[in-house]
N, C-alpha and C positions, 0 to 999 in steps of 0.2 A: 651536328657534328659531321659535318663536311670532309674532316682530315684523311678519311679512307677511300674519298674520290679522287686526291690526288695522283698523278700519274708517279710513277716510282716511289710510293712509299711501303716504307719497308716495316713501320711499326705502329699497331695501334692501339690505344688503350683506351676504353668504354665504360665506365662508371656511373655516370647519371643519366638516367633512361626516365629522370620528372617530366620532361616534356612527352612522356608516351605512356605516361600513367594512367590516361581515362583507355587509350587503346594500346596496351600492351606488345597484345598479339599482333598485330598489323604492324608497329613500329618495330617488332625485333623481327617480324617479317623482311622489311622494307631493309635493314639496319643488315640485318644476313644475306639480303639479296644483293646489296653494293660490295660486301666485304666477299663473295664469290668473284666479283672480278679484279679483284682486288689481285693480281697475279704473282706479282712479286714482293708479298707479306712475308718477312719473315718472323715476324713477333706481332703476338694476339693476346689480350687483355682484355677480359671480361669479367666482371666484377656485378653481379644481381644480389648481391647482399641484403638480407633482409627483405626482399620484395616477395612480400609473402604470394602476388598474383601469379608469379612465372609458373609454371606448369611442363608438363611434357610435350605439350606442341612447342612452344617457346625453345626446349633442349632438342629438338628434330629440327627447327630451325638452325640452332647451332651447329648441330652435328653436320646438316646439309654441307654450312658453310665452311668449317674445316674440312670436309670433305675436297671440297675445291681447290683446299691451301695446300695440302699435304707433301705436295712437291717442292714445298718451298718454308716450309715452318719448322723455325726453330727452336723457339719460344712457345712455349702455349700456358697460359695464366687463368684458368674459370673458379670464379667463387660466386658456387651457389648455396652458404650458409644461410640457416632461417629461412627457404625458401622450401615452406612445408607445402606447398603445391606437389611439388617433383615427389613422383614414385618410381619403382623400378624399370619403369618405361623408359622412364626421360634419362635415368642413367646407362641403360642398354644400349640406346641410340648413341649419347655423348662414347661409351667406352668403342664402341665399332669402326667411331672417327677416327678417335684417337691414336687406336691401332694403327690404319693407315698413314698415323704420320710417321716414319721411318728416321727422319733427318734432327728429330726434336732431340734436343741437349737438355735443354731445360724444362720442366714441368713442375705445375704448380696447380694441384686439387682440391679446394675446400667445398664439403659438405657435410659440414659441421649440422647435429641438428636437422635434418632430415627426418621428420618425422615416420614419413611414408617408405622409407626404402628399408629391404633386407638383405640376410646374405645375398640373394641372388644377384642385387644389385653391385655389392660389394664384390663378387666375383666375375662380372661381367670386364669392373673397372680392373682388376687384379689380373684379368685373361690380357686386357690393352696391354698392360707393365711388362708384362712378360713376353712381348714382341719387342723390347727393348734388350741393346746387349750394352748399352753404356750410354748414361745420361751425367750431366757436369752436377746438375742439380734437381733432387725430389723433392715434394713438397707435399704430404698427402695426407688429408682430415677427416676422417670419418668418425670423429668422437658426437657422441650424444648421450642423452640419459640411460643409458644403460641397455641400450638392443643391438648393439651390435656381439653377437654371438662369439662364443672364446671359440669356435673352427674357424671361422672370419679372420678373425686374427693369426692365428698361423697359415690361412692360405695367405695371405699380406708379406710376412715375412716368409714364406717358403718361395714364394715371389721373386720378392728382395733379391734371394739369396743369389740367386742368378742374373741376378742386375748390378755392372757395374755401375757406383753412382760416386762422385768427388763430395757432395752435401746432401744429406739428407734429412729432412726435418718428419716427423712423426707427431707432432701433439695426440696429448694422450687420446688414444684408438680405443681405449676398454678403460671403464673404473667402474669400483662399485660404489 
């Protein structure tokens, strides 16, 4: 996937990471280090769906590289659903990035299933949101069997409450 070494491009979307299956870490290494120069990105799509290897090295790699974009992203897309590797590490790192994007409209968060994360994690993500004053579109998943805690849930919407947003999509965050 060559597409994010183009010179002026502005969008990139990353779903199949098969060719970096036997070396994960080194390919989302390598894959985060070209998308840091990547200057004038304004749209980011990441998609580790069900890649039960990804882990919190893997999310500090991500995080580095929104790190770099932040001046220029507008868009930002991470689904790491099923991807019971990630503890509250790898979400601390990702929500720290995120924060520093200031210029994002759009956000799109799935961590659906997450076995390993808790509120702390949920709150890390929930501190990001709340450096927002108006987004066009929310996206945010934190459902799974049953741990995510009923405070969790209203710091999420106490959150909200002070975010504008034009769409906002919630799948269900708490069930019993």
């Amino acid at each position: 996937s060559d597409v994010y070494k183009r010179q002026g491009q502005e969008s990139v979307i990353l779903t199949d990471w098969r060719q970096y299956e036997t070396n994960l870490n080194e390919g989302c290494r390598s894959v985060m280090g070209n998308l840091k120069r990547a200057n004038v990105l304004k749209d980011l799509t990441l998609s580790f769906r069900h890649m039960k290897q990804v882990n919190d090295e893997e999310c500090k790699f991500i995080a580095e590289a929104i790190e770099h974009l932040y001046n220029n992203l507008t868009k930002l897309s991470l689904d790491f659903a099923y991807c019971n590797s990630i503890t509250d590490e790898g979400l601390h790192s990702l929500g720290e990035a995120i924060r520093r994007c200031r210029k994002l409209t759009h956000l799109k968060l799935d961590f659906c299933n997450l076995d390993k994360i808790t509120g702390s994690a949920v709150e890390s993500i929930t501190k990001a949101l709340s450096t927002f004053s108006k987004l066009d579109m929310l996206y945010l998943d934190f459902s799974w069997r049953n741990r995510l805690m009923e405070d969790c849930v209203q710091d999420i919407f106490d959150t909200l409450e002070a975010v504008s947003y034009t769409h906002l999509t919630l799948p269900t965050i708490y069930s019993v």
